[in-house]
C-alpha positions in Angstrom: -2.6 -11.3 7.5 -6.0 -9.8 6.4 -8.4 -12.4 5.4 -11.1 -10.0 4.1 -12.6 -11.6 0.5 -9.8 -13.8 0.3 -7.4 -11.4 0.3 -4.0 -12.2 2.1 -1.1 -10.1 2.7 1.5 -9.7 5.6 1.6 -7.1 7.8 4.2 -5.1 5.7 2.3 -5.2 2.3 -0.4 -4.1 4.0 1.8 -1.2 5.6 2.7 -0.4 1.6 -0.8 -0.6 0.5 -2.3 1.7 3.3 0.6 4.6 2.3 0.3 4.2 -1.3 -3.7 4.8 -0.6 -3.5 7.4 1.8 -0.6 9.0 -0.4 -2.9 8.6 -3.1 -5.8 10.0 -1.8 -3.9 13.2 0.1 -2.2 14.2 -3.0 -4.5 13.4 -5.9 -1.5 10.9 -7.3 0.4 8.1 -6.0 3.5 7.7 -4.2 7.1 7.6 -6.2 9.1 5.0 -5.1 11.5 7.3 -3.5 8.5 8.5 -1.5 8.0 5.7 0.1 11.6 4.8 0.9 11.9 8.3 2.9 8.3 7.0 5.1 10.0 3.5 5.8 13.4 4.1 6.0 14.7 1.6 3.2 17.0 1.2 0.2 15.7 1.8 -3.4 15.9 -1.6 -3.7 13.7 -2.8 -0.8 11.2 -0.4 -2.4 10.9 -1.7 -5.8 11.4 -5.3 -4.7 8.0 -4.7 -2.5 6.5 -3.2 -5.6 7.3 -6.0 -7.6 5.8 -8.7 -5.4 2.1 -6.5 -4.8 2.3 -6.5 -8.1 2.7 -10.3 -8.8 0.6 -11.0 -5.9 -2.1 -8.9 -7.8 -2.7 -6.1 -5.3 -1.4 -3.4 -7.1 -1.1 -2.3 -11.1 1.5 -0.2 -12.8 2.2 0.8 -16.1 5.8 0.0 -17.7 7.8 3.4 -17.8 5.1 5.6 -16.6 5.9 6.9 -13.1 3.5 7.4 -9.8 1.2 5.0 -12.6 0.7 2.8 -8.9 -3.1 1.7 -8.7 -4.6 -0.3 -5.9 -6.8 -3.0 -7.1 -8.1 -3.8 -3.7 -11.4 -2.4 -2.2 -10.2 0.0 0.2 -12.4 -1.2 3.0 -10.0 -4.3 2.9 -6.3 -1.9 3.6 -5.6 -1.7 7.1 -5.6 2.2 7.0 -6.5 2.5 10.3 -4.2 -0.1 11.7 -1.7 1.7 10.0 -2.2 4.8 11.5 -2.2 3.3 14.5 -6.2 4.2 15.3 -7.6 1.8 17.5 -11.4 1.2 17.0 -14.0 0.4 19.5 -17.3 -1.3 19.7 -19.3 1.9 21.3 -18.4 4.0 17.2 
């Protein structure tokens, strides 16, 4: 769980939160759900049930019945983007 300025998710959220940012930030608008069910490998409804609970956790906003509307209310210096990537920092950068 990241416990950066209180924030706390698991290890998956924070797998949903680095793709939506880095989708986000690659292609100048966020992720459709069916985007991110071809990158993990899940149903539709695994999808939206993880968007649902960023959303009531309060990491994420949408608006109702406006698609790729996802925005990140998290600084991004608190995603694990490069854990998520799989970069492994060390000391000497």
């Amino acid at each position: 769980m990241s416990q950066k300025s209180g924030t706390r998710f698991t290890e998956k959220q924070g797998h949903y939160l680095a793709f939506i940012y880095t989708y986000a930030h690659m292609f100048g608008r966020p992720p459709a759900e069916t985007d991110m069910q071809r990158h993990f490998r899940v149903s539709p409804p695994s999808v939206h049930q993880m968007i649902v609970t960023l959303e009531r956790n309060g990491f994420i906003r949408r608006q109702p019945g406006v698609p790729r509307s996802i925005e990140i209310l998290l600084p991004p210096e608190n995603l694990p983007i490069l854990e998520w990537l799989g970069i492994k920092t060390s000391k000497s950068l």
